[in-house]
Structure formats: C-alpha cells, structure tokens
C-alpha positions as CSV (number, residue, x, y, z in Angstrom):
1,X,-59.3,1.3,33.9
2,X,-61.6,-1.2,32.1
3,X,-64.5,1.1,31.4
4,X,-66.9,-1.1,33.3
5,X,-69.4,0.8,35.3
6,X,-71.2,-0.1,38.2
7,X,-74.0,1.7,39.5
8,X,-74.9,0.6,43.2
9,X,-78.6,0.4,43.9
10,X,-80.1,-0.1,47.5
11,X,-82.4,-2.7,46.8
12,X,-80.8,-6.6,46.6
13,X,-79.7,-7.5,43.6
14,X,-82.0,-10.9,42.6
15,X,-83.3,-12.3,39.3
16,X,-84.1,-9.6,36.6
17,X,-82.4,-6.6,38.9
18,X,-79.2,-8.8,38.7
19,X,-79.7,-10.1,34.8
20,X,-79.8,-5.7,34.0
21,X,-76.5,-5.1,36.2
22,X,-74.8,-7.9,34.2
23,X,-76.2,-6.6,30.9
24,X,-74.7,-3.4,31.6
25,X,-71.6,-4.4,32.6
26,X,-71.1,-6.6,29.7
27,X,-72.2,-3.8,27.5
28,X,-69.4,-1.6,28.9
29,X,-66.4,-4.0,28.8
30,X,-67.7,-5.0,25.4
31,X,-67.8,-1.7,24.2
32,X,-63.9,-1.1,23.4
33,X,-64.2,-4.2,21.4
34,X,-66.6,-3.0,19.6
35,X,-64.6,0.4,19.1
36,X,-61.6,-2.1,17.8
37,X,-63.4,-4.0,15.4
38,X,-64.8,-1.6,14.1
39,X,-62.5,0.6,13.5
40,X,-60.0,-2.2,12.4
41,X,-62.4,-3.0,9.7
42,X,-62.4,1.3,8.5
43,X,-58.9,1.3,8.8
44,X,-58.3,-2.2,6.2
45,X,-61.4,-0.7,4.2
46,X,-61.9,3.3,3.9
47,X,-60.8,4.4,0.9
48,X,-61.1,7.5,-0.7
49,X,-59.1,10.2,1.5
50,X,-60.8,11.8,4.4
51,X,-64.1,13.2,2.7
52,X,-65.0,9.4,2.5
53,X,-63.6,8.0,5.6
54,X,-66.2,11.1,7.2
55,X,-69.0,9.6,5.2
56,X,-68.2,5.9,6.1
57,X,-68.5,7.1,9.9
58,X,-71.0,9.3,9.9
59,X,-73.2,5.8,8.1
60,X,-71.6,3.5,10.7
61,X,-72.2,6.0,14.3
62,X,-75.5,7.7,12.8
63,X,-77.8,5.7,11.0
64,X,-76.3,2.0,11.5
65,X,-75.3,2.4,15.4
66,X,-77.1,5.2,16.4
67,X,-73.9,6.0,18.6
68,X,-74.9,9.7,17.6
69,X,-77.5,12.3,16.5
70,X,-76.5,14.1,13.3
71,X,-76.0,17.3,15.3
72,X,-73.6,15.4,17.6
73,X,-71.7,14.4,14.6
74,X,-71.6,18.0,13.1
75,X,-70.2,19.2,16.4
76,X,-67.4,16.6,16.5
77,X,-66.6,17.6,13.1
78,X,-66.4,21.0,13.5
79,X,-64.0,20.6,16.2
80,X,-61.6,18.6,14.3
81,X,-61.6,21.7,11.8
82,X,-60.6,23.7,15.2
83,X,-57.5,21.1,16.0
84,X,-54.7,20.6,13.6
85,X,-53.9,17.0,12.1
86,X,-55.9,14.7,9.8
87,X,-60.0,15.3,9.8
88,X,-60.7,11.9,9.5
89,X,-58.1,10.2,12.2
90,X,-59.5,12.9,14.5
91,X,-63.1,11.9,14.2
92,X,-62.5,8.1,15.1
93,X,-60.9,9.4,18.3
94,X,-63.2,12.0,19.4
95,X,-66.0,9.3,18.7
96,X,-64.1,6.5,20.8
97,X,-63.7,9.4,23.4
98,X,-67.5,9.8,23.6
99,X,-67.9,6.3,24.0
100,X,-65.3,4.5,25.9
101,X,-63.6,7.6,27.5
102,X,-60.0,7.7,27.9
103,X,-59.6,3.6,26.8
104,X,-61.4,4.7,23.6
105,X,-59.7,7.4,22.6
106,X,-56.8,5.2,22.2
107,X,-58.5,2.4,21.3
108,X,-60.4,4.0,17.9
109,X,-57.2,5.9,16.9
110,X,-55.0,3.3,16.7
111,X,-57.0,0.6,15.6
112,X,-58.0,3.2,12.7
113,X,-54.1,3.9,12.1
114,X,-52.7,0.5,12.3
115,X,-54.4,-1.2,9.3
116,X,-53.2,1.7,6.9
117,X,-49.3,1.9,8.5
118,X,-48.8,-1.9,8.2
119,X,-50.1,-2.1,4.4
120,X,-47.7,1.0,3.6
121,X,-44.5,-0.1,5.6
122,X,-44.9,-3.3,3.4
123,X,-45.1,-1.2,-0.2
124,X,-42.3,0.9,1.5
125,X,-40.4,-2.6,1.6
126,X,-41.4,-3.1,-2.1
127,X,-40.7,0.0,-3.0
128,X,-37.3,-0.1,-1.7
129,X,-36.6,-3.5,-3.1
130,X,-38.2,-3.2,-6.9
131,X,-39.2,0.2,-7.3
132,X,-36.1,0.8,-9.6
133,X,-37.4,-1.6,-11.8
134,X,-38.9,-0.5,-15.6
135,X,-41.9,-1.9,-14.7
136,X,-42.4,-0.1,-11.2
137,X,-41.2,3.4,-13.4
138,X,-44.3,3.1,-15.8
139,X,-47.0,2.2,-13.1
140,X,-46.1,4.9,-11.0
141,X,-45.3,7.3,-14.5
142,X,-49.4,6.9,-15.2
143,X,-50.1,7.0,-11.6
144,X,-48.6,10.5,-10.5
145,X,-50.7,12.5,-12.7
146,X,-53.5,11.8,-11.1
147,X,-52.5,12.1,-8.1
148,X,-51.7,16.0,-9.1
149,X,-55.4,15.7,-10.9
150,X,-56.6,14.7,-7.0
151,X,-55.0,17.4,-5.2
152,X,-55.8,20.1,-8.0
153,X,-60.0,18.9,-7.3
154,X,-59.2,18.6,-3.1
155,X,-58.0,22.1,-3.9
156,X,-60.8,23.5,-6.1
157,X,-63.5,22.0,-3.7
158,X,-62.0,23.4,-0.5
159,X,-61.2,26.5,-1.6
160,X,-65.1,27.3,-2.8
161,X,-65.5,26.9,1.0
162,X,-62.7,28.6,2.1
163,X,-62.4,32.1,0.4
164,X,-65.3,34.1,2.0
165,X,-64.4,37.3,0.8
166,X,-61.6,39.7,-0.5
167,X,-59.3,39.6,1.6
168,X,-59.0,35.6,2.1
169,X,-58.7,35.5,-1.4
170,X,-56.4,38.0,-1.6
171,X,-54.4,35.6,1.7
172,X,-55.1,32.7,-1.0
173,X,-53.0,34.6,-3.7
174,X,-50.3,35.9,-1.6
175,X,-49.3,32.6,0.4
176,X,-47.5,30.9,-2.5
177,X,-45.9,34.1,-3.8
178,X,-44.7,34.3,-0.1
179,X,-43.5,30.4,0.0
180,X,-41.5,30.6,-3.4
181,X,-40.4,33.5,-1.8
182,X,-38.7,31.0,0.9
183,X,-40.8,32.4,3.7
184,X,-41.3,29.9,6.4
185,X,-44.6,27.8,5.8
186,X,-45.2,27.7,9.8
187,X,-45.4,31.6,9.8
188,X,-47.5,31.8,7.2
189,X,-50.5,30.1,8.2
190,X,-49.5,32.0,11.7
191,X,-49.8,35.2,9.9
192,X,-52.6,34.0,7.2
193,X,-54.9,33.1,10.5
194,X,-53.7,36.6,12.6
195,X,-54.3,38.4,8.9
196,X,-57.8,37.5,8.4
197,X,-58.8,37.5,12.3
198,X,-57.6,41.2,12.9
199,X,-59.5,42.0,9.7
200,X,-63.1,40.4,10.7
201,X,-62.4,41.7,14.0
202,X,-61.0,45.0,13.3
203,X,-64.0,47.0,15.7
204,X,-63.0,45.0,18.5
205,X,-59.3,45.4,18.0
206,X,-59.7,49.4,18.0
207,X,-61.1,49.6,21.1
208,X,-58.3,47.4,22.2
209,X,-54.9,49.7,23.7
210,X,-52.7,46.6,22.9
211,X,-54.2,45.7,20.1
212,X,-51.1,45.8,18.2
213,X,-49.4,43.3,20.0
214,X,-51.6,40.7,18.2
215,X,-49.8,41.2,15.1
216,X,-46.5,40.3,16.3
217,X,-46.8,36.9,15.2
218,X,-46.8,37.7,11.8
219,X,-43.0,39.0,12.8
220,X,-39.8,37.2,11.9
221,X,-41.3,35.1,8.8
222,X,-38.3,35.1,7.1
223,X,-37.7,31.3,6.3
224,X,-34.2,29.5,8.1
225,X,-31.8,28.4,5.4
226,X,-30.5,25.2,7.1
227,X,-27.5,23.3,5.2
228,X,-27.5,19.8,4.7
229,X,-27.4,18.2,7.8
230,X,-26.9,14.2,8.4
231,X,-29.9,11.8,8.9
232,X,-30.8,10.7,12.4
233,X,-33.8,9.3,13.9
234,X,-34.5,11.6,16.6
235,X,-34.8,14.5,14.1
236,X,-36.7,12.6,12.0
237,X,-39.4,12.1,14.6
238,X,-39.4,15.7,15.8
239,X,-40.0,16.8,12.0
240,X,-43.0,14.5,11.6
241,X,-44.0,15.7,15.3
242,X,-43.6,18.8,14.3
243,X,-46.1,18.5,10.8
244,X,-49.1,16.7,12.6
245,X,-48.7,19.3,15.8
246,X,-49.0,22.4,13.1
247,X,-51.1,20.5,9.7
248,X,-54.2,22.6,9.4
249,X,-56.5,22.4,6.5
250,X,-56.1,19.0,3.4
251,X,-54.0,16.1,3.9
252,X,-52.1,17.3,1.2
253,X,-51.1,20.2,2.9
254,X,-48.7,17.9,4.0
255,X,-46.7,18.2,1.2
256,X,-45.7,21.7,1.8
257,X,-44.0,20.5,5.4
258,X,-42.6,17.7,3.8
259,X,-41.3,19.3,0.8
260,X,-40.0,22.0,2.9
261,X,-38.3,19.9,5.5
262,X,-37.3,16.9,4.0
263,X,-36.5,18.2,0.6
264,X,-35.3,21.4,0.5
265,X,-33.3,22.2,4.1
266,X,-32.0,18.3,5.1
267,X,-31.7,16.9,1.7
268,X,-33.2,13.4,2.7
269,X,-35.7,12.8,0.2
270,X,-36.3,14.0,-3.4
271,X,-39.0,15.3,-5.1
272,X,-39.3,12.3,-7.1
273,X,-39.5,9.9,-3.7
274,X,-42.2,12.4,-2.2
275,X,-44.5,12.0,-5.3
276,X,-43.7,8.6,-5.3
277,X,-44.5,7.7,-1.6
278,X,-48.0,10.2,-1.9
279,X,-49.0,8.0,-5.0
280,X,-48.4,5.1,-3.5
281,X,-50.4,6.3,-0.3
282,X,-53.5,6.9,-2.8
283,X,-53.1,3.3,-3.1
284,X,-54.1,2.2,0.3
285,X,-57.2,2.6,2.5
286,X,-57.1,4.4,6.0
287,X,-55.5,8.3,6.7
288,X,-53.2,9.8,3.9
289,X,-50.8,11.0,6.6
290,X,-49.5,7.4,6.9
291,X,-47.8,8.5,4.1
292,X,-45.0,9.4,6.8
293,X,-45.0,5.6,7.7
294,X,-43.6,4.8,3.6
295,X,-41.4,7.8,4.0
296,X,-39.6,7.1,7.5
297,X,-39.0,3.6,6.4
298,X,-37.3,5.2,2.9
299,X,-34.8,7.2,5.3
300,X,-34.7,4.6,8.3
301,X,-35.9,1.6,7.5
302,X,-38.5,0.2,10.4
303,X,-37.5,2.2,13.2
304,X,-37.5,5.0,10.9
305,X,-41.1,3.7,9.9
306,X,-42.2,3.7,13.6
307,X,-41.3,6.8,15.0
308,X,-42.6,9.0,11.5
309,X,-46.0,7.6,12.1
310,X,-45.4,8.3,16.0
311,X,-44.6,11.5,15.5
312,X,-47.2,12.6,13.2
313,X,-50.2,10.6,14.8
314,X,-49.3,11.5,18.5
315,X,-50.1,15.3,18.6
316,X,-53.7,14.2,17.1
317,X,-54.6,12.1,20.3
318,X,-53.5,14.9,22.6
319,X,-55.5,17.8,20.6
320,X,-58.9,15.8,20.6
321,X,-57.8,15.0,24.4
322,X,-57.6,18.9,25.4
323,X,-60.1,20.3,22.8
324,X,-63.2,17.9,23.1
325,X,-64.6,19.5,26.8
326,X,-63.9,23.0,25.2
327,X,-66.3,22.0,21.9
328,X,-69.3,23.8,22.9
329,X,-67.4,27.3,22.7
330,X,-64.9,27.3,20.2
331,X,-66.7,27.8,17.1
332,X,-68.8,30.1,18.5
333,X,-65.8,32.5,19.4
334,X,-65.4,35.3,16.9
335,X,-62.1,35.5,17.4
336,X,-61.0,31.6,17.0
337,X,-63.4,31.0,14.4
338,X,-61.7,33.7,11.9
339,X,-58.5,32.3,12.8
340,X,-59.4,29.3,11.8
341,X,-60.5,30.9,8.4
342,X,-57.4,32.6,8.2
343,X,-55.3,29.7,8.9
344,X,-57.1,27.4,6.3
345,X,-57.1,29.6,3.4
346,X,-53.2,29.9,4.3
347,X,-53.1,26.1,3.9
348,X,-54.5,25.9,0.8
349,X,-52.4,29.0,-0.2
350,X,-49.4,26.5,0.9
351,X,-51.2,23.4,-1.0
352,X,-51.2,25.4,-4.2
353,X,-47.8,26.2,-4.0
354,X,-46.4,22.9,-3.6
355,X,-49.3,21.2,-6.3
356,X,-47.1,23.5,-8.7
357,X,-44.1,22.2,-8.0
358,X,-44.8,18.8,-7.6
359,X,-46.9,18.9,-11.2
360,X,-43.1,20.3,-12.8
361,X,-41.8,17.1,-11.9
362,X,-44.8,14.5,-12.7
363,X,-46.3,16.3,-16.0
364,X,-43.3,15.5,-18.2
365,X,-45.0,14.9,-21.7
366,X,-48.5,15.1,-23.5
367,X,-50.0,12.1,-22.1
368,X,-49.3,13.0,-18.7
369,X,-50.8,16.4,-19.1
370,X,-53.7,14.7,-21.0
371,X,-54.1,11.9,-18.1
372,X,-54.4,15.0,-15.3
373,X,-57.2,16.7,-17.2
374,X,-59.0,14.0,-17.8
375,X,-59.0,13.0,-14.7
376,X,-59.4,16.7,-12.7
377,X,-62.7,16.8,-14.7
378,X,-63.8,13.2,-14.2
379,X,-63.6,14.3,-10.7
380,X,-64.8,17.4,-10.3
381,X,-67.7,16.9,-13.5
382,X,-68.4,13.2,-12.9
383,X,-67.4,12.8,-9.1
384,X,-65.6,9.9,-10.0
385,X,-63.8,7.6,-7.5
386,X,-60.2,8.4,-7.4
387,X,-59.1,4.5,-6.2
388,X,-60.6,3.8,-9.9
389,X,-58.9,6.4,-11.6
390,X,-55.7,5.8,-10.0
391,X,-56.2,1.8,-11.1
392,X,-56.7,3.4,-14.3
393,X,-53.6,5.7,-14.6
394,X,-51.5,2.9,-13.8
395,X,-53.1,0.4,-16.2
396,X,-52.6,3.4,-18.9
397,X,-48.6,3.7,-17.7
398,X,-47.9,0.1,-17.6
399,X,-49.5,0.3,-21.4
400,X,-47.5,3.2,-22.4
401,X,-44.0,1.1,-22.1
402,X,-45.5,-0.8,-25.2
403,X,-45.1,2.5,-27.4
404,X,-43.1,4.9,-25.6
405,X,-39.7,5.1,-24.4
406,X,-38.7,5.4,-20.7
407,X,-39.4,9.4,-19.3
C-alpha cells in the first residue's frame, strides 16, 4: 500500500475541486518521505541517550510540525513505558504509525535505527582492527569511567521516579542481592512486577478464590547454569531477540542481559569487550541498544552485526504494532499499571547490580575513581552533556599515557 488516500466526492472534479484532490494526494505519498528524512536526520544527529532523543521529537512533532498535541505526545510516551524495548526507538514508531499507518511504522523505525547501526558496525570494524593498540587502551581507559558516572546518574534520576513507597524500595534493594545470588534476571523483573502488583492490589486479590495462582510466576527463579557452549549465529540472534522482547526500564538495563548471557553462561564476550562496545556506543548518536550492532559484529563479524540488531530492534516494531489500539486503557488499569511499577524498579534493581560489576573492572586507580565523581556530579549538579564529558574523559586518558604507565 502507498498510503495515498482518495476520497470520492459526487460532484465533477474541475479546477480548484481537482487542484485540493491532488494536494491531498501529494500530501499523503509525500508523507513517508517526510517520515524518512526526518527521522534519517535524528538518527545521524540525536545524541544524548533516550531522554534527549524524546526531547528532540517532542520539538520536531509538537511545536515545529504540529504532527501532535502535547497530550498526544504524553500518551504515546506513556505507552512505550507499557511495552518493553528502547523508549526512544519506540516513540519514532508509534509516531510514524499515527501518521503513515502501517508504511510508517516501518518507515520511522528503521530510518531512526539505520544511521546509528552503520556508524557502529564501522567502529566495530575499527575496533577490531586497532583497538589493541596503546593508543586505543588510553582513550577508552579515560572514557569508561564516565560511562559508569552516566549509568550511576540514569540510575539516580530513574529511581527518584521509580521507588514510590516501601515496598519498591525494599524490591530495589533485594534484586541485586538476588542476581549476585545467580537468580535468573528474566524472573526477577517477572517477580519484581507480580511483587509490587499483588501488594497495591492486595483488596482485590482477597476477594479473588484463585488469587494465589498469580503468584506462581515468581516460581522456579532459580537461575540455569549453562556451560560454555560454541558460538553460532542462530543463537546469537535468539539472545538479542530475546533482550529487546523482555528489556523494560534504561537502556542500560541492557547490561544485565548481556552480562548475563554473553558473559557469564556462553563465554563469548568479556567484561572488558562489554564496557568497551557500551563506551564506544556513548560515542555515537541514535538508540543505545545498537550497541548489539558493535557486539554481534565482535562475535560474527557482519552477519553477526545484522542479525544482533535484528533481533533486538524486531520485537519493538511488533509491541508498538499490538499495543498502540490498546493505549487508551492500559495505564489506566490498576492492575497493569503496578506491574509496570514493579517491573521497573526490578530493572533498575538489575541496573545497579551490573553498574557494580562493571565499575570493578573500569575503576582501576585514583584517577579513574576521580574522573567518575567528577563527572556523576557534573551531571547530576550541572546537568552537563555527557557527549562533552565523554570527549573529555578520552582527551584526559589519551593525556594520561604521558605520565602513567599502561593499566
């Protein structure tokens, strides 16, 4: 379908009448282009992770466009925060939904992915070819800490929204102790959401004779311990299908999948590589989830590149497909809305955990530590870009191998 629209009128189409019908066709086809360019140009230029990409569309649709009230746009937002997957991905195809249909659903998601997966497949390729190098070693030795400085204020911001009483504070605590635990990261934001909805719903659950089988979700947590297994393409994909079908909450939630799959039970990456390929992603403009674009082309070169951002883009475009007629109701539902509470305070639980262990391997010495404060309260005091302080950390580590030896 071409999205044109023809609207037959019983009168004879002649001079002005016929000018109007081609000025609405034309605005129709021209529409998706529109969409394209548009989001072409987000995707080479936004910046800033998803808070930003959310402000440069809400300028472009509201104010510039007028493609959309302000209420419009709050209701589009809130039902990405319904949906798992990346906020800001989400938004650009709910918008090209609501104004291309179907055509721009596709159309605004992947011209708003494509930009970002190209510019990191070809750092992957530089990466791969000189990142052993000295010089590579100290860029990215200054750059990590503030990438740990970045998810430490996405953390500190979030949660101030998320924890809305005891007991989702309480959820916030116990998810880490749970995941360095080895319980399964899946079951507990499962059990995290179930937790906090049975709890804020406990009246309605009394009355209920099978209430009780609500709370079998939170069963069988125990995480799988998997050996080593082989790298192949196909399970590659289903892992990063897997993390953008389930990824509630930050971006860099995504660590804790990541971490969890690709680290600890197949043994494909190191710690070391993750940190790498999510400074590195801080680097470019467009989703932080094309992060999976640098690592699948780490483990499988292009193909491997392809299918990671395939699989962790694809469930995105089929939860905005299936949610957006459903929009009006679902925050208004008692019983999803506090399991969506649940289930993002359990992601930040998760976020937390994996911030820990990521800032064991990045803050190695004094000036790393120093170069993560600084720049945690240049963010959270002085609201600071984080492209500039990242510029900054890896002019300060290409400095450093002046006076220091090699970490």
């Amino acid at each position: 379908m071409s999205g044109i629209s023809i609207r037959v009128v019983p009168e004879q189409l002649k001079g002005d009448g016929q000018r109007r019908l081609v000025l609405q066709m034309s605005r129709k086809t021209g529409s998706l282009t529109e969409l394209a360019l548009l989001f072409l140009r987000l995707g080479t230029t936004a910046f800033g992770g998803p808070a930003a990409h959310i402000a440069m569309m809400h300028e472009e649709m509201v104010h510039r466009r007028k493609w959309l009230s302000d209420q419009e746009f709050l209701n589009l937002l809130g039902a990405t925060n319904l949906i798992p997957g990346p906020n800001s991905t989400e938004m650009a195809i709910h918008i090209g939904l609501r104004r291309a249909g179907w055509p721009g659903l596709v159309v605004s998601g992947v011209c708003f992915i494509v930009p970002a997966a190209l510019i990191m497949l070809s750092l992957a390729w530089a990466y791969v070819r000189f990142g052993a190098t000295p010089e590579a070693g100290w860029l990215l030795y200054g750059v990590k800490p503030v990438i740990i400085a970045i998810v430490l204020q996405a953390l500190w911001n979030l949660a101030r929204k998320a924890v809305k009483g005891p007991l989702s504070a309480v959820v916030l605590v116990a998810v880490p102790a749970l995941y360095f635990l080895k319980v399964n990261e899946i079951a507990l934001l499962i059990g995290g959401g179930v937790v906090v909805m049975a709890a804020a719903n406990y009246r309605r659950l009394a009355r209920g004779k099978h209430a009780a089988a609500l709370l079998l979700p939170v069963g069988g947590v125990a995480a799988v311990s998997l050996a080593p297994v082989a790298f192949d393409l196909s399970r590659l994909f289903f892992i990063f299908l897997k993390v953008g079908s389930v990824l509630y909450g930050s971006g860099y939630v995504l660590l804790a999948f990541l971490r969890a799959d690709l680290v600890e039970r197949h043994g494909w990456l190191t710690d070391q590589q993750l940190i790498d390929a999510v400074a590195i992603g801080q680097l470019t403009p467009g989703p932080v989830l094309t992060t999976a674009t640098f690592i699948g082309y780490l483990l499988g070169g292009t193909p491997g590149a392809l299918l990671a951002t395939l699989g962790i883009f694809l469930p995105s475009f089929i939860f905005v497909a299936v949610s957006s007629p459903l929009i009006p109701r679902m925050r208004s539902s008692a019983w999803l809305g506090s399991l969506l509470d649940g289930v993002n305070v359990a992601s930040l639980g998760l976020m937390a955990a994996v911030a820990w262990q990521l800032g064991r391997a990045s803050l190695i010495d004094t000036l790393t530590v120093v170069i993560c404060l600084a720049c945690f309260l240049l963010l959270i005091r002085y609201k600071v870009n984080s492209t500039w302080l990242i510029v900054g950390g890896a002019l300060i580590g290409v400095l450093s191998s002046a006076v220091l030896t090699h970490p």
